[in-house]
C-alpha positions in Angstrom: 170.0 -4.5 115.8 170.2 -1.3 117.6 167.5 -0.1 119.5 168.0 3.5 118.6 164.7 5.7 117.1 165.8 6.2 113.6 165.0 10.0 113.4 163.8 11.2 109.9 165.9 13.5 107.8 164.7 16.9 107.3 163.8 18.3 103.7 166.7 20.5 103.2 165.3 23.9 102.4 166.1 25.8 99.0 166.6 29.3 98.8 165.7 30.9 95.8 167.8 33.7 94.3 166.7 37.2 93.6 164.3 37.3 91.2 166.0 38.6 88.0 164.2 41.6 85.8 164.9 42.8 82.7 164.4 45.9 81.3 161.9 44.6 78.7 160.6 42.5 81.0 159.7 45.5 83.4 159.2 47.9 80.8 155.9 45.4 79.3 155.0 44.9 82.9 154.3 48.4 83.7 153.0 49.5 80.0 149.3 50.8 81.6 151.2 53.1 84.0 152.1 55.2 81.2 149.2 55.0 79.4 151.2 52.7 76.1 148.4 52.5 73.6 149.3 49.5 71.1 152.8 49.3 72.8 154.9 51.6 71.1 156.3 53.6 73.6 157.4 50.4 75.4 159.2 49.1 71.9 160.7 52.6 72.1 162.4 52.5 75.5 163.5 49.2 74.5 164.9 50.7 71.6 166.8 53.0 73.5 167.8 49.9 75.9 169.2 48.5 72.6 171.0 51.6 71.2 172.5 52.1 74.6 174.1 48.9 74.7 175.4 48.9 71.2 177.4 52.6 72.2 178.5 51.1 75.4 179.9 48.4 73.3 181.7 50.9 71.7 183.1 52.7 74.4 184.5 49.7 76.4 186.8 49.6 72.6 187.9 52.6 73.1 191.8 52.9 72.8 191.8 49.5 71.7 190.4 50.7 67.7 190.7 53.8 65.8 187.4 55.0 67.6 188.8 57.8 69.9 190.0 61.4 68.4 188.2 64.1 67.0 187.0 64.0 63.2 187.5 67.5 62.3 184.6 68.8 61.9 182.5 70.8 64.0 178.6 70.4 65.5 176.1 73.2 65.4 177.1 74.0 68.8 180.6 75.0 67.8 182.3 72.2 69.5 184.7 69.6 68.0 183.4 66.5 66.9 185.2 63.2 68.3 184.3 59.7 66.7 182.6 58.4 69.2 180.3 61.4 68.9 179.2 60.5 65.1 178.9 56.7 65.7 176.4 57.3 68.7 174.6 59.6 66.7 174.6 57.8 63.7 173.1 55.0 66.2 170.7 56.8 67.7 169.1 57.8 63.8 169.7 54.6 62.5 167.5 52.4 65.1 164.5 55.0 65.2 164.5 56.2 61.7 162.6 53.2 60.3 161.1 52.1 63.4 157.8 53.3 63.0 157.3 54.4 66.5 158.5 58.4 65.7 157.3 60.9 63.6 160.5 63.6 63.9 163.8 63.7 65.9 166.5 66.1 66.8 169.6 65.7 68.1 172.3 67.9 70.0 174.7 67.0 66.7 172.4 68.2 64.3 171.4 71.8 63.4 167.6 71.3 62.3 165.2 68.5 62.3 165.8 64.5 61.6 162.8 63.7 59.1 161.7 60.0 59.1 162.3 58.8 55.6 159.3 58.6 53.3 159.9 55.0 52.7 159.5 54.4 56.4 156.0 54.7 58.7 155.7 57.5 60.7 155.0 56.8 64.4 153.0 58.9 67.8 156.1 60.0 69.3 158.7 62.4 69.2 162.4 62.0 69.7 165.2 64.5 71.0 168.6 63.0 71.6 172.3 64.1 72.9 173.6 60.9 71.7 177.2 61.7 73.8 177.1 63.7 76.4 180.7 64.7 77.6 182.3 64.0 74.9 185.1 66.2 75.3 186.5 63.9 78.3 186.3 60.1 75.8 189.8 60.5 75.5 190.5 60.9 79.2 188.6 57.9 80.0 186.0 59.3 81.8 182.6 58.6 82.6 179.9 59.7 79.5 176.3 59.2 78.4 173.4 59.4 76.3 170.5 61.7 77.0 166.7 61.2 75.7 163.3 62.7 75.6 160.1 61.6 74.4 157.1 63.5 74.0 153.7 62.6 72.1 152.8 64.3 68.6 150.8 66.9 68.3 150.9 67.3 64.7 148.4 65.9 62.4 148.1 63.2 59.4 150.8 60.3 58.8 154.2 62.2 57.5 157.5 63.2 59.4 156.7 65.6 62.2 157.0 69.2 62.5 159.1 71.6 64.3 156.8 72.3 66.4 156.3 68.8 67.5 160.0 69.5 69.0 159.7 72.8 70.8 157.6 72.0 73.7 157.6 72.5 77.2 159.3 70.0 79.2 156.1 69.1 81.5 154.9 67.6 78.1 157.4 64.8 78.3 156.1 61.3 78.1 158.9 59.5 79.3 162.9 60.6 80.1 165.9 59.0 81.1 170.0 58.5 80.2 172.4 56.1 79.6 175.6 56.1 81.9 178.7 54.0 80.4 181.2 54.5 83.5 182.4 51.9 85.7 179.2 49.8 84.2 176.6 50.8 82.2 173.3 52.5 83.5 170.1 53.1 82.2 168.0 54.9 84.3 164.4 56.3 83.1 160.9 57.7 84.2 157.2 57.4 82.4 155.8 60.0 85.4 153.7 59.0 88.1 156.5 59.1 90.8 158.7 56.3 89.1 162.1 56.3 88.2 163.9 53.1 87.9 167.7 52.2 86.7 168.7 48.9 85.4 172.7 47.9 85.0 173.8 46.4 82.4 175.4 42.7 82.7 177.8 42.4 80.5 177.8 38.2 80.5 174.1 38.2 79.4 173.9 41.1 77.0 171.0 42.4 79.4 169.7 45.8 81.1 168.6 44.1 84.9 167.0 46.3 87.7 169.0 47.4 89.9 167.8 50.7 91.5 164.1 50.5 91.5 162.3 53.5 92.9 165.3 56.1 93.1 164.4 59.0 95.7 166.9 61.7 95.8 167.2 63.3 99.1 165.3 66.5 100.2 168.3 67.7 101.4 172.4 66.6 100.7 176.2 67.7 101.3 177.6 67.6 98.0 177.5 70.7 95.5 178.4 70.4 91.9 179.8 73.2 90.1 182.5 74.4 87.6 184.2 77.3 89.6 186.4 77.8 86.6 183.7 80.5 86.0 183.8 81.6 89.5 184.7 85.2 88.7 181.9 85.4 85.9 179.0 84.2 88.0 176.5 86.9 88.5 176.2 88.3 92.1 173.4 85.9 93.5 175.1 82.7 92.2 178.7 83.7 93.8 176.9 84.2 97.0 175.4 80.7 97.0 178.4 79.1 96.3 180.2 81.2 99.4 177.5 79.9 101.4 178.2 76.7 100.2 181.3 76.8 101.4 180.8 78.5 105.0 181.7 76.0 108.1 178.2 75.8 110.2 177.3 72.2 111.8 173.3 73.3 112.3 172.6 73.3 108.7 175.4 70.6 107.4 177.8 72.7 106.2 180.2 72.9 104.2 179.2 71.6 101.4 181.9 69.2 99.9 182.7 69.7 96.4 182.4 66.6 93.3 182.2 68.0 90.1 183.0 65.2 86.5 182.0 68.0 83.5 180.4 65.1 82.2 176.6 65.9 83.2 175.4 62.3 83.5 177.9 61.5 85.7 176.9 64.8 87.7 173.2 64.3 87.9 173.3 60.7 88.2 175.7 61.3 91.8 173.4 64.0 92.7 170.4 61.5 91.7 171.8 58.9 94.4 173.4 61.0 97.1 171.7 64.4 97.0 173.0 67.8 96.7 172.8 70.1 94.1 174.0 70.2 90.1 174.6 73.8 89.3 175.2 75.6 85.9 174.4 79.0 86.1 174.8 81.9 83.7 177.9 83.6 83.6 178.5 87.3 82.5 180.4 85.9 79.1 177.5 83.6 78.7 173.9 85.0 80.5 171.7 82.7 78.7 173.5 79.8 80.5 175.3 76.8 78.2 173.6 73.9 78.9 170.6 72.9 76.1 167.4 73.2 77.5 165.6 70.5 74.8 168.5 67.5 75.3 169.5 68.1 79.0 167.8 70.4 80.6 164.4 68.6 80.4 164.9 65.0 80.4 167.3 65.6 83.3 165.0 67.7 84.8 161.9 65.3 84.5 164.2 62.7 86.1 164.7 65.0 89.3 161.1 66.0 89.6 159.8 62.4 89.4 162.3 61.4 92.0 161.2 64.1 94.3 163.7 66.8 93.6 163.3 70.3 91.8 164.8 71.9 88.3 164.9 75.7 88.1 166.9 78.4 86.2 167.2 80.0 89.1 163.6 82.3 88.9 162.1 79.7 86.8 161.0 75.9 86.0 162.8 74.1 84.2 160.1 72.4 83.2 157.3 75.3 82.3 160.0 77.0 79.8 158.5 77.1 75.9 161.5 76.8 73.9 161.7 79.0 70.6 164.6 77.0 69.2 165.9 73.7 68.9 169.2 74.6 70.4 168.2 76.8 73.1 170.4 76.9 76.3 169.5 77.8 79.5 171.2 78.0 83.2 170.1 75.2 85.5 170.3 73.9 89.0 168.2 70.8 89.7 168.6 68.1 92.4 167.2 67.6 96.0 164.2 70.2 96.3 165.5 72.1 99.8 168.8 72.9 97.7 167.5 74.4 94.8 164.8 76.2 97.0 168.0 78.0 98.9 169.8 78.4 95.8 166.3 80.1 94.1 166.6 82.6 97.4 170.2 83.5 96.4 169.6 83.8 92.9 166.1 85.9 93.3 167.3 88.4 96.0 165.6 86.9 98.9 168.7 86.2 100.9 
């Protein structure tokens, strides 16, 4: 027998993986930071979680089905209609309609109101949707998304909302946020207080899991985000920014490199990530700008500011502006704060 100390075998340690959060999951967990009296808004932003995945589901078909082309017709905004466009609107109605969390809706596609049935309960919030936003590029296979905003009622008494449930400022917002189908498919949404969170879909659970928690966007980036197809129609101050933009000088990090999609989700959310600035100024053909001010403008712009950024027309908030129409545009330039301050300067006259 050997007269060797037996030494004893150590307990073999076990790591645990990440912990694993779903979007409900998180969503119930931080229900008292947004002040979510008898849960609804949290059913609603799982809602949206749901409607998101049944478009993305869509768009990972398309080319594969009779789902890509235009149908002919065209939306309020004067802009061709594509399938895809109807079926994520159609989506968008169909899962709020009868949920009994909203009291009115609009949407980009439609030219007035979206009444809740009078079969159906009426709910505390509000709904404004662009169900598709760039559509024009489906066919082209490049990245889209859906766009929301939720504000509280103001109207009294149980029945559909009002109009003027819908035209308010965007620093009445309740809660924000877009769906990105691109490479994968984002969520990414803020309640206020600082937070905004994204969550990637995995496609082999059906789920929405955190994946970006606490998105900051930089005070200050290198990439601009602009369609200088309308170069020789900006206005004076907005041509000047963009020349300065450009100028080679190492002290202040330029120049500026140039990414720009013409799909806006896929702008912002960059800018969201990396920094920079997302630009769409008024032109001479069109002052007023061309971007809605109700289904991008605001929930974008509520995105930026709760991660730390800024939103501006260019003399203005974004987010102080009282719209007098469902469909109002307006020109925009939102991302980190130190860029849209300089490009404020430019636009107001002060450089």
């Amino acid at each position: 027998m050997s007269n060797k100390a037996i030494v004893p075998t150590k307990t073999p340690i076990i790591t645990r993986p990440n912990q694993v959060v779903t979007i409900s999951r998180y969503i119930l967990e931080h229900a008292e930071s947004h002040s979510d009296e008898g849960g609804d808004l949290s059913g609603l932003l799982c809602d949206i979680a749901l409607t998101g995945k049944m478009i993305a589901q869509e768009v990972r078909k398309a080319g594969l089905v009779d789902i890509l082309g235009q149908t002919g017709t065209i939306n309020v905004q004067g802009e061709e209609v594509q399938k895809l466009d109807d079926y994520a609107n159609e989506c968008f109605i169909k899962n709020f309609d009868h949920s009994g969390r909203v009291c009115v809706m609009a949407s980009e596609e439609e030219e007035g109101p979206i009444p809740i049935p009078e079969k159906f309960k009426c709910g505390d919030y509000v709904l404004l949707f662009d169900p598709l936003d760039g559509s024009s590029n489906i066919d082209a296979n490049v990245s889209i998304g859906s766009i929301f905003s939720i504000y509280k009622r103001i109207s009294e008494g149980n029945e559909s909302g009002t109009i003027q449930d819908l035209l308010r400022k965007g620093s009445e917002q309740v809660a924000a946020g877009y769906v990105l189908y691109g490479s994968s498919t984002m969520l990414v949404y803020t309640t206020g207080n600082g937070q905004v969170d994204g969550f990637t879909l995995d496609p082999s659970v059906g789920e929405f899991l955190l994946s970006h928690a606490g998105i900051k966007i930089p005070d200050k980036g290198k990439i601009y985000s602009c369609n200088e197809g309308y170069r020789n129609l900006l206005f004076d101050g907005s041509r000047r920014f963009l020349d300065y933009l450009q100028e080679e000088d190492k002290s202040t990090g330029r120049p500026y490199s140039a990414r720009y999609v013409g799909s806006m989700v896929a702008d912002v959310h960059r800018t969201l990530l990396y920094g920079g600035i997302f630009m769409y100024p008024g032109t001479s053909k069109a002052p007023g700008g061309k971007l809605r001010l109700l289904y991008e403008a605001n929930p974008m712009g509520m995105l930026i500011e709760q991660a730390g950024g800024l939103a501006s027309t260019g003399t203005e908030s974004i987010l102080e502006l009282k719209p007098t129409e469902l469909h109002q545009r307006v020109p925009l330039y939102m991302g980190s704060k130190q860029d849209v301050e300089l490009a404020i300067e430019f636009e107001t006259g002060v450089r």
